[in-house]
C-alpha positions as CSV (number, residue, x, y, z in Angstrom):
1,X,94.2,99.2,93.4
2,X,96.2,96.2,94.6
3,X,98.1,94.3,91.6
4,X,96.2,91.1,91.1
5,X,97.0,87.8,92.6
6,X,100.7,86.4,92.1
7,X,102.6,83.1,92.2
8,X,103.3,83.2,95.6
9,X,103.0,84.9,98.9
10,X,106.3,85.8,99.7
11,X,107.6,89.2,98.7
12,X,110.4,89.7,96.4
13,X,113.7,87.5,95.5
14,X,116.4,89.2,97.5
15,X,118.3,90.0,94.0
16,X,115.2,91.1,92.1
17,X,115.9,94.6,89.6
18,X,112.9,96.3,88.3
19,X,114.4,96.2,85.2
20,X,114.1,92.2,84.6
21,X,111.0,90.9,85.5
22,X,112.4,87.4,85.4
23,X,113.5,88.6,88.8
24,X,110.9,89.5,90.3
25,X,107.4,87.7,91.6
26,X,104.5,88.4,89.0
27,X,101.1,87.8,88.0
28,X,99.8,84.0,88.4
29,X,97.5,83.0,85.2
30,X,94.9,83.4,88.3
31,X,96.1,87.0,88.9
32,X,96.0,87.5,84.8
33,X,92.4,86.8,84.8
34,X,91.6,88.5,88.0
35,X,92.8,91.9,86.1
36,X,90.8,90.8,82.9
37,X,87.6,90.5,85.2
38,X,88.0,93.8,86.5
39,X,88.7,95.2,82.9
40,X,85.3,93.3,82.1
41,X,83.4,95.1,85.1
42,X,84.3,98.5,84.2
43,X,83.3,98.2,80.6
44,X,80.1,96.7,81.8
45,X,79.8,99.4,84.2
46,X,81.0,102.2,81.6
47,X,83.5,103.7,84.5
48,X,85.5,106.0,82.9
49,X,90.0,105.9,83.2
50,X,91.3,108.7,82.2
51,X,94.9,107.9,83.6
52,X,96.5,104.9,85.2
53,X,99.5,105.2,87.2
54,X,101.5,102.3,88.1
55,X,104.3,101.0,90.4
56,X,107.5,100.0,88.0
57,X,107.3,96.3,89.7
58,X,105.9,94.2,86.8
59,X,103.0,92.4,88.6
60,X,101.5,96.3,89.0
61,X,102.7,97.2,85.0
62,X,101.1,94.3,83.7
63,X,97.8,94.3,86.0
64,X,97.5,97.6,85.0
65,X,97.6,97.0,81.2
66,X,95.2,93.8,81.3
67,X,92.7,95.9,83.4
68,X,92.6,99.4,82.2
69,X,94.9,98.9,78.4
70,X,97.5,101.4,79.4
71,X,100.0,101.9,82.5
72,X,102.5,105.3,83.3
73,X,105.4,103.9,85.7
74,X,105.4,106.3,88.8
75,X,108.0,105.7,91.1
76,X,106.0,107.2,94.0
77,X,103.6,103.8,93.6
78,X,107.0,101.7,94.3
79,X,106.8,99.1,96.9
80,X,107.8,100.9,100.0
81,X,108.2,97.4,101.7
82,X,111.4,97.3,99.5
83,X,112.1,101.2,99.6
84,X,111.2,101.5,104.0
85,X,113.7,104.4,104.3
86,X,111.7,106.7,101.9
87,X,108.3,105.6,102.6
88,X,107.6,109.1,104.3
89,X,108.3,110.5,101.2
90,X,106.5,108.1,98.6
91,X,103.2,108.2,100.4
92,X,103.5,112.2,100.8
93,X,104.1,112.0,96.6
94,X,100.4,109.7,96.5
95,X,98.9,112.0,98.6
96,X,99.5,115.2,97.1
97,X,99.1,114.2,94.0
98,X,95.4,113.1,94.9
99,X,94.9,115.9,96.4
100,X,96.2,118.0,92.7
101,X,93.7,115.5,90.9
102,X,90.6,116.3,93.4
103,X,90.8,120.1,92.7
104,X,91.1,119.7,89.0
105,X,87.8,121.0,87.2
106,X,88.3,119.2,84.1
107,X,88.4,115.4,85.1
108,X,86.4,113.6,82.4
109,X,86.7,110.0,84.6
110,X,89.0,108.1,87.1
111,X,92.2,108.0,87.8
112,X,93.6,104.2,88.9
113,X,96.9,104.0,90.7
114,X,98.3,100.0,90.7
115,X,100.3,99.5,93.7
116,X,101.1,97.4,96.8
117,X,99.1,96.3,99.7
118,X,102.1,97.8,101.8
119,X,101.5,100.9,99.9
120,X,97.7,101.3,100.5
121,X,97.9,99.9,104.2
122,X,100.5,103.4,104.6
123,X,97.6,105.3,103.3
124,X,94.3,103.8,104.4
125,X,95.6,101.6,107.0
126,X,93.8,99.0,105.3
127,X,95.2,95.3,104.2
128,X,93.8,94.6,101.2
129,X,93.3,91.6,98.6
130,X,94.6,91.1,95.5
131,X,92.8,93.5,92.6
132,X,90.8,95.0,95.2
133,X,90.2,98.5,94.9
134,X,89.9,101.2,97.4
135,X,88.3,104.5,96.5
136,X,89.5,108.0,98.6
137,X,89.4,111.8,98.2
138,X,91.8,113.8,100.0
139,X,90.0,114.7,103.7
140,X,90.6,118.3,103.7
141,X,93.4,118.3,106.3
142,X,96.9,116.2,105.9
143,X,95.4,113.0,104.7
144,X,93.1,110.7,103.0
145,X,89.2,109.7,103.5
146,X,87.9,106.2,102.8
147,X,84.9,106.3,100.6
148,X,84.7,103.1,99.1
149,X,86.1,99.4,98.6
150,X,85.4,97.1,95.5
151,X,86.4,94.0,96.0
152,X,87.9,91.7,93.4
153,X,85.4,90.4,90.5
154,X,84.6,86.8,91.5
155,X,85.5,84.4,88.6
């Protein structure tokens, strides 16, 4: 999933730290409600989480927590637009650690992972909106299949 809709466009201040989100671009009240519609969809849906992972930036944290209640920082969801030299390696991280989830027997519901478009485009190579949602299992080889898109819940 894509963090929902923020105050602006543009990426990042130049000085941001993950450790202050005064730094950093966030949620709009928009976005905020965006994530609150989606937490309403899958309640109305009954669509089990069982784990969220999330990016440390706090527009993915605190989409994460509106929408699903809970959030587990993972450094591999990090916004490789800021990170470009270790992309390679983040993406490889999301990849096999979908592929560890797909072959587990005991999965009792989803698994969410709140992240960057940047991030999802490496994987899919697909740009996606804010809070939309893009559904993949690993596709047997090196890589990841495309089985679904849920766009953002419409206000």
């Amino acid at each position: 999933m894509r963090h929902a809709a923020t105050d602006s466009n543009a990426g990042d201040p130049p000085e941001f730290r993950l450790d202050d989100c005064a730094t950093q671009r966030n949620l709009s009240e928009a976005g905020r409600e965006q994530a609150r519609r989606v937490r309403a969809l899958f309640r109305a849906e009954h669509v089990p989480v069982v784990q969220v992972f999330t990016s440390p930036w706090c527009r993915c944290r605190e989409t994460a927590m509106l929408a699903f209640g809970k959030a587990e920082d993972w450094d591999a969801l990090s916004s490789t637009f800021a990170l470009p030299d270790r992309e390679p390696q983040l993406l490889e991280r999301v990849r096999k650690r979908i592929g560890n989830l797909s072959t587990r027997k005991s999965m009792d519901g989803n698994v969410v992972m709140v992240t960057h478009n940047v991030n999802i485009a490496g994987l899919t190579k697909l740009s996606v909106a804010a809070a939309e949602m893009v559904v993949v299992r690993p596709d047997g080889c090196c890589g990841l299949r495309v089985v679904a898109r849920i766009a953002p819940p419409a206000a």
